[in-house]
N, C-alpha and C positions, 0 to 999 in steps of 0.2 A: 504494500500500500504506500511506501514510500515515493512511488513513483509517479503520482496525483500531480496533476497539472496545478500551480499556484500563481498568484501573483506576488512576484517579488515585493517586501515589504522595505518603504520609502518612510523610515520613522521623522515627525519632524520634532523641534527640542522639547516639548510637551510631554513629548509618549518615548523620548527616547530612555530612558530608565526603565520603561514595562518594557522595551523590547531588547533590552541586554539581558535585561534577567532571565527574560524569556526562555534567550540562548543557552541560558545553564540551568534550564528546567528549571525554575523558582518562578511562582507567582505574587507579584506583586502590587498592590492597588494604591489607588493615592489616599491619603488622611488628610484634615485640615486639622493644621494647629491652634486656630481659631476656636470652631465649636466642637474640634474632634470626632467627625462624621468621617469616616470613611465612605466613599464611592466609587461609581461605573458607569460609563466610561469615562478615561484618563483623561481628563482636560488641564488647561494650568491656572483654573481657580473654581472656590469650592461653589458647587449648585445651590447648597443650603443658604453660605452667610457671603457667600463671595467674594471671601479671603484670596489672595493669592499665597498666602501662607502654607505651603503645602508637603508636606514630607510622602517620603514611597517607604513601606512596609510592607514586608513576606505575609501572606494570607494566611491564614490558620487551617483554611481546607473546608470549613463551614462554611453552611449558606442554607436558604431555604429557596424552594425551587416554587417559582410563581406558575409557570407552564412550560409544556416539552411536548415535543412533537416527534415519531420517530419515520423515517424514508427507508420505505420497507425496500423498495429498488432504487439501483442508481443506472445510469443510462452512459456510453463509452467507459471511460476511464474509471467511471468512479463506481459502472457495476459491480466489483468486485469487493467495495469498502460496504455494501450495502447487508444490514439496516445500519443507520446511521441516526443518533440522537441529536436534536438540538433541543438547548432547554434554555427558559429564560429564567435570570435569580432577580 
């Protein structure tokens, strides 16, 4: 399955700390030092108080899953990866 066609990823200074980590297998999301909310997706100030105050911390692997969807088939390339989840947190 490694062989899935992608689009090369083009991080710009925002997200570039989720996508290094990425590269060493570590998940990381942003926090605000302001109200201490963590959130999703990485942007470079907080949704909540809209700090740009913002530190990046290792996830703990928690989450609660709002909805998921599974792709019982995939079509060229990707019939092979099929069923395939996608879930939203």
């Amino acid at each position: 399955m490694s062989n899935l066609p992608a689009i090369p990823v083009s991080p710009t200074i925002e997200i570039s700390q989720y996508w290094e980590a990425a590269g060493r297998d570590v998940l990381v999301v942003p926090r605000c030092n302001v109200c201490g909310k963590a959130y999703w997706y990485p942007r470079g100030f907080c949704p909540f108080c809209h700090s740009t105050d913002i530190v990046w911390e290792e996830s703990d692997g928690g989450a609660s899953i709002y909805s998921f969807t599974i792709a019982q088939r995939g079509q060229g390339p990707w019939e092979a990866a099929a069923p395939d989840v996608v879930a939203y947190r």
